[in-house]
N, C-alpha and C positions, 0 to 999 in steps of 0.2 A: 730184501723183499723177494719171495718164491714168485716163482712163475705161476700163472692162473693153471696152465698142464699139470704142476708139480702138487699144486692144492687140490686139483681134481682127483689125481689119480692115489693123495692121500684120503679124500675126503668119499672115495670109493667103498674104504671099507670101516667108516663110519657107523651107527647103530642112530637111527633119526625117530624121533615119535612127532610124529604130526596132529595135531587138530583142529577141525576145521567143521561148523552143524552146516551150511552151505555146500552143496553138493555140485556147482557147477566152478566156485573156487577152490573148493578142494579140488576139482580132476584140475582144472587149471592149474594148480599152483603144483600140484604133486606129479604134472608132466614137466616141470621147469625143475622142480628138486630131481626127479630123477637122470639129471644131467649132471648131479654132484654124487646123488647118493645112490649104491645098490638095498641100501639094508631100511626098509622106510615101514614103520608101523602106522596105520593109519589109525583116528580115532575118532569121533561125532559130537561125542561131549565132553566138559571138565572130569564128570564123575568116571566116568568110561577110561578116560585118559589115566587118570587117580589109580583108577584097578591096574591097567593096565604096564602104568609106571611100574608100580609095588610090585607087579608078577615079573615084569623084567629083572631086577632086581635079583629076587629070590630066586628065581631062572638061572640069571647068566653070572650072578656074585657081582655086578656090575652094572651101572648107570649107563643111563642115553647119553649119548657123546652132545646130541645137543635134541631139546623140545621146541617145538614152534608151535605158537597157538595163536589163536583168534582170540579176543574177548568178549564180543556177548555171544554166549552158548547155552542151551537150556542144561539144567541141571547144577551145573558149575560152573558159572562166567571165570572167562581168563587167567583173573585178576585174583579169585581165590585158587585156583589151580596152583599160581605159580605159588600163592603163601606155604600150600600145602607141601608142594616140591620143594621149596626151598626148607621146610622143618627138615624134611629126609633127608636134601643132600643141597648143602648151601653155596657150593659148589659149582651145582648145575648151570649149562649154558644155554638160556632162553632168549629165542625169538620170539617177539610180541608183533603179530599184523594184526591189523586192526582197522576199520573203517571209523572207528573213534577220533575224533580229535580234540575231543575236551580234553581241555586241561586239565582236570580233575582226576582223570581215570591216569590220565600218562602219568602224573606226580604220583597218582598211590604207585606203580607200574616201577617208578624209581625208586620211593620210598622204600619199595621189599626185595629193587637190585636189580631188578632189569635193566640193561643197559642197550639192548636192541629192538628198536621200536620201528616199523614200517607201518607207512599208510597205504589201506586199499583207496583204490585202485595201484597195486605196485606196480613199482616205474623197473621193470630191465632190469637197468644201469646199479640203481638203487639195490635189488635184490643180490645183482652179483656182487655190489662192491661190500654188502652188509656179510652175504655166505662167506667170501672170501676172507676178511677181518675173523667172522666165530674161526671159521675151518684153520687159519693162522695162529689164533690160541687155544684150538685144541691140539693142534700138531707141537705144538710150545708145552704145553700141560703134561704132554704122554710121554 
């Protein structure tokens, strides 16, 4: 097991795409990412996010190291974001937050492969020990 230093200071030069329609948990949560990540795209909705995936891509020959979304978001809820991300690259490593706790939405969330699911209100603890598990397989992947 890496040290939480050794995960940071890999997870430093990381590529992060964030989304978040909530304006007071987005600054919230993207002062707490900014403790892992230098490299953090922000974005407001699914469809936004979508464009914004695709031009990375085409940009840099290369994928977000990992995406984190919310799921209800105008335009494009969470849940088809990630179906959509996952046609492109099935690969990708997605955090799911979420104030959801139906069961419903978490089972589709698993159904298309998500395997990291956080409730809002996020706990700390919870958030660091979820970053450090994605950040430990992507340093494992690379």
């Amino acid at each position: 097991m890496q040290s939480l230093k050794e995960l940071v200071e890999f997870s430093k030069g990381l590529k992060i795409l964030f989304i978040e329609d909530n304006l007071d948990v987005r600054e919230q949560l993207n002062k707490l990412f900014e403790n892992f990540f230098s490299n953090i795209d922000v974005c407001f909705n699914g469809f936004e996010a979508l464009e914004e995936y695709k031009k990375h891509k085409t940009e840099n020959d290369n994928f977000y190291d990992l995406v984190i979304t919310d799921i209800s978001m105008p335009k494009l809820d969470g849940i088809e974001l990630c179906k959509e991300i996952f046609k492109i690259n099935k690969e990708q490593k997605v955090l799911v937050i979420s104030a959801h706790t139906e069961k419903e939405k978490i089972a589709q969330l698993n159904e298309i492969g998500v395997t990291h699911i956080l409730q809002k209100p996020v706990e700390h603890t919870s958030l660091i020990s979820t970053l450090s598990s994605l950040i430990s397989s992507i340093k494992e992947s690379k």
